[in-house]
C-alpha positions as CSV (number, residue, x, y, z in Angstrom):
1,X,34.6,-22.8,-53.2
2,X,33.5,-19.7,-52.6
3,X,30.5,-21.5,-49.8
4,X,33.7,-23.5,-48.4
5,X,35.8,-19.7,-47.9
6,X,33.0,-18.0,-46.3
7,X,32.1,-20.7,-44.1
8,X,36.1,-20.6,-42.9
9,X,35.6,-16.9,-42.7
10,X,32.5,-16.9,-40.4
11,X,34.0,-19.6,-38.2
12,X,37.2,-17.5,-37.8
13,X,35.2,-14.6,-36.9
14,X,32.9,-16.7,-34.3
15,X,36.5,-17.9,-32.7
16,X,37.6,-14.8,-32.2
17,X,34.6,-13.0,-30.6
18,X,34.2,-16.1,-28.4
19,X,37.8,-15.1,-27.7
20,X,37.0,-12.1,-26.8
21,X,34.8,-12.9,-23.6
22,X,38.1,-15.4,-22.5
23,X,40.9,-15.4,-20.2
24,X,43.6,-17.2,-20.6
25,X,45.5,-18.2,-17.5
26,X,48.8,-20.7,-16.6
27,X,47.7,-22.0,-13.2
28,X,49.9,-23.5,-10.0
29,X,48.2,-25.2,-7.5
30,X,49.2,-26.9,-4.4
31,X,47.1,-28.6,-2.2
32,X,47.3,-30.9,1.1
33,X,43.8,-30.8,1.4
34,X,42.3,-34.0,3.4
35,X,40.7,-35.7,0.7
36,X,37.5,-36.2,3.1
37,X,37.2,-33.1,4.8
38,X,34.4,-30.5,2.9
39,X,34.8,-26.6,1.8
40,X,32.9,-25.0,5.2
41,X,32.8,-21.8,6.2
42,X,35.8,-19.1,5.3
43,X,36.9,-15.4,6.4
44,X,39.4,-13.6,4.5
45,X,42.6,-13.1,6.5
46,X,44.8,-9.9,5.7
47,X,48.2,-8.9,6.5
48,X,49.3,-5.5,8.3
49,X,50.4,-4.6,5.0
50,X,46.8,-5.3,3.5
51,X,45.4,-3.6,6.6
52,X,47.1,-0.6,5.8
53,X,45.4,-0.1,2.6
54,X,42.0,-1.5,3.6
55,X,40.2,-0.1,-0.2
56,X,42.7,-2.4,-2.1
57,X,42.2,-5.1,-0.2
58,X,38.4,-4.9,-0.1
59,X,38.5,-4.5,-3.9
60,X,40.1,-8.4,-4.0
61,X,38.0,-9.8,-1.7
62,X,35.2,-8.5,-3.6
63,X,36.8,-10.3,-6.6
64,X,37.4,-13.5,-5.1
65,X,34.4,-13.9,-3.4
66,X,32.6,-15.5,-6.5
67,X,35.8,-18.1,-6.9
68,X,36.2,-19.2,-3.4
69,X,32.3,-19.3,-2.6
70,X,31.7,-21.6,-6.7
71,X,34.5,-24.1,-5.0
72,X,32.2,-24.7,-2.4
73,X,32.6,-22.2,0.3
74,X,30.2,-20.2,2.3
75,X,31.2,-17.0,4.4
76,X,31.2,-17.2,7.8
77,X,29.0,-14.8,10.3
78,X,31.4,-14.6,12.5
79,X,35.5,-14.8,10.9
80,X,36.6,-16.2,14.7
81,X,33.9,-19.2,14.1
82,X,35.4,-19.7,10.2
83,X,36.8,-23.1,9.4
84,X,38.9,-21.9,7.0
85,X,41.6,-18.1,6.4
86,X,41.8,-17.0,3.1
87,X,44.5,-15.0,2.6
88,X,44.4,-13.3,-1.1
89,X,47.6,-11.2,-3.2
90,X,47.6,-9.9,-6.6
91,X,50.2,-7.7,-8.6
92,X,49.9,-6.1,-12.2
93,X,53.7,-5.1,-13.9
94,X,53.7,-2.9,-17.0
95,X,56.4,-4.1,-19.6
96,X,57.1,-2.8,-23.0
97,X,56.9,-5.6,-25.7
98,X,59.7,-6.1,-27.2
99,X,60.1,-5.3,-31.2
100,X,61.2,-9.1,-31.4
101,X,57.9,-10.7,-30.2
102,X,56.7,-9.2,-33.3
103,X,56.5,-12.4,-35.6
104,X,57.3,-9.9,-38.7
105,X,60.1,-7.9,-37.8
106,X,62.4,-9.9,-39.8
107,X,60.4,-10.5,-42.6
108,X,61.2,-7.3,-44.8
109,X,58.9,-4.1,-44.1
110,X,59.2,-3.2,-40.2
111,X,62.7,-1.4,-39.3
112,X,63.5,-1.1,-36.0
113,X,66.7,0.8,-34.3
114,X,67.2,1.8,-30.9
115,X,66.9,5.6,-31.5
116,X,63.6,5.6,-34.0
117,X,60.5,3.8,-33.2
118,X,59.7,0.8,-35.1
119,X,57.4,1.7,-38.6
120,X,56.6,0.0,-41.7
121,X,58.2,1.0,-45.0
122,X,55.8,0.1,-47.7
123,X,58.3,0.3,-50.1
124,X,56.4,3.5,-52.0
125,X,58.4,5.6,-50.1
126,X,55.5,5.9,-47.3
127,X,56.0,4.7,-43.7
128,X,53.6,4.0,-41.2
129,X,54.7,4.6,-37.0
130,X,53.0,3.0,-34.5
131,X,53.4,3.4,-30.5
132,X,55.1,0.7,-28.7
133,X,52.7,-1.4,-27.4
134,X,53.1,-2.2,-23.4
135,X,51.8,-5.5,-22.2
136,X,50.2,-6.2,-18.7
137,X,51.3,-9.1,-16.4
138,X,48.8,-9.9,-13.9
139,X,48.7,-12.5,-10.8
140,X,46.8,-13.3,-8.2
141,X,47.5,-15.8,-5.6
142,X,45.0,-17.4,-3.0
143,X,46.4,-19.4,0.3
144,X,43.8,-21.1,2.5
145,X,44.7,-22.5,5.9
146,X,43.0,-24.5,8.5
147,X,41.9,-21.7,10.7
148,X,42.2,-23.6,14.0
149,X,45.8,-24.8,13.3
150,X,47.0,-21.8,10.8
151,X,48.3,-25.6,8.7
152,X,48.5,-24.3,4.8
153,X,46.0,-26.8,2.9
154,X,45.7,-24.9,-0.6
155,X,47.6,-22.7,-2.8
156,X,47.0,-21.4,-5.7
157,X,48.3,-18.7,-8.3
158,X,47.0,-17.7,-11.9
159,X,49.2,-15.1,-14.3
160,X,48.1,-13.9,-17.2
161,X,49.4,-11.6,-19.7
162,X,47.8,-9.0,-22.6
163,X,46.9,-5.4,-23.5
164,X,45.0,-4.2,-20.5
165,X,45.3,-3.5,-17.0
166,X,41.3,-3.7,-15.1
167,X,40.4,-4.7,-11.8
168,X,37.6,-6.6,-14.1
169,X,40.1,-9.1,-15.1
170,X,40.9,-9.8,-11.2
171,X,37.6,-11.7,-10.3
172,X,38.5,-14.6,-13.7
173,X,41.9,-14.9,-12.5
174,X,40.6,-15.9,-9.1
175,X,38.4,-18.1,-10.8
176,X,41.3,-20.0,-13.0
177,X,43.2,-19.9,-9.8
178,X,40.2,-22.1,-8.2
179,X,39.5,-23.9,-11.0
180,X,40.9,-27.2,-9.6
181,X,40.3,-26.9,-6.2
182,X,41.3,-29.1,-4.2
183,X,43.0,-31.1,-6.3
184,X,46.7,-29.9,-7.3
185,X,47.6,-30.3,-11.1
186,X,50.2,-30.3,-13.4
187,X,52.5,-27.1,-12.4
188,X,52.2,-24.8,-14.1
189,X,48.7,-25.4,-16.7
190,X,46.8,-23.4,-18.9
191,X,43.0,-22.8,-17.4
192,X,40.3,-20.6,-19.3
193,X,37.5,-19.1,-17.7
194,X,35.1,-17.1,-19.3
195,X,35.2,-13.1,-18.9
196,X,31.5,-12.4,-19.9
């Protein structure tokens, strides 16, 4: 029994630190890409917006590099000679999680009101507060178009959501986002990449 409980325990613990070098992502792709035409050469295309803030934008490009060049893509020398525009977008939203997420807020111990934050009452007369945790939404979206006739032949987007905001989660999001190029799958699907 006791073999049988530490063998459960050890594989629990292996699950979660292979977890731990995850990302989890719900996918939407969209594609009219030819099914006999080949990934060529790409620039990355960027909007006056994203030409206003040229760091931000070099920061995703250097992030999606690795996604769009693993489906098959090589950069072009020269962006007027490319086959293909990239364009790339990505947002991050701060929320605060809600005290109802929680799968133990009814269950007797965690009190919650509107005025006081949410603590345990141990029932000894003891409570325990904790900070409301905030949770991250991230997305990133990739376009590529037909350079020559600016026809949109693939679109992608990737969300995920957790504890942290890093521009080191941006470059496995644009690689769940690519994950099915060129196809288009089920919208939207869950895709994981590893982090690590």
């Amino acid at each position: 029994m006791w073999k049988a409980l530490t063998a459960l325990a050890t594989t629990l613990v292996l699950a979660g630190c292979a977890g731990l070098h995850e990302l989890r992502a719900d996918v939407s792709t969209y594609s009219q890409w030819p099914t006999e035409r080949k990934p060529g050469t790409y620039a990355f295309e960027r909007l006056p917006s994203q030409q206003a803030h040229p760091k931000e934008q070099q920061t995703l490009e250097d992030a999606a590099r690795r996604a769009i060049e693993g489906a098959g893509f090589s950069p072009a020398t020269d962006p007027k000679s490319a086959d293909v525009t990239v364009s790339l977008g990505a947002r991050i939203t701060a929320y605060d999680r809600s005290p109802y997420d929680d799968p133990f807020w009814w269950h007797g111990g965690l009190f919650h009101s509107r005025f006081y934050r949410p603590y345990w009452h141990t029932g000894f007369g003891m409570s325990f507060a904790y900070p409301p945790a905030i949770n991250y939404e991230g997305e990133v979206a990739v376009l590529i178009r037909d350079r020559r006739s600016g026809q949109p032949l693939f679109e992608a987007r990737a969300v995920n959501d957790g504890y942290t905001a890093s521009d080191s989660l941006l470059g496995p999001m644009f690689e769940a986002a690519m994950k099915d190029f060129p196809q288009s799958g089920a919208n939207p699907h869950r895709v994981v990449v590893q982090t690590g």
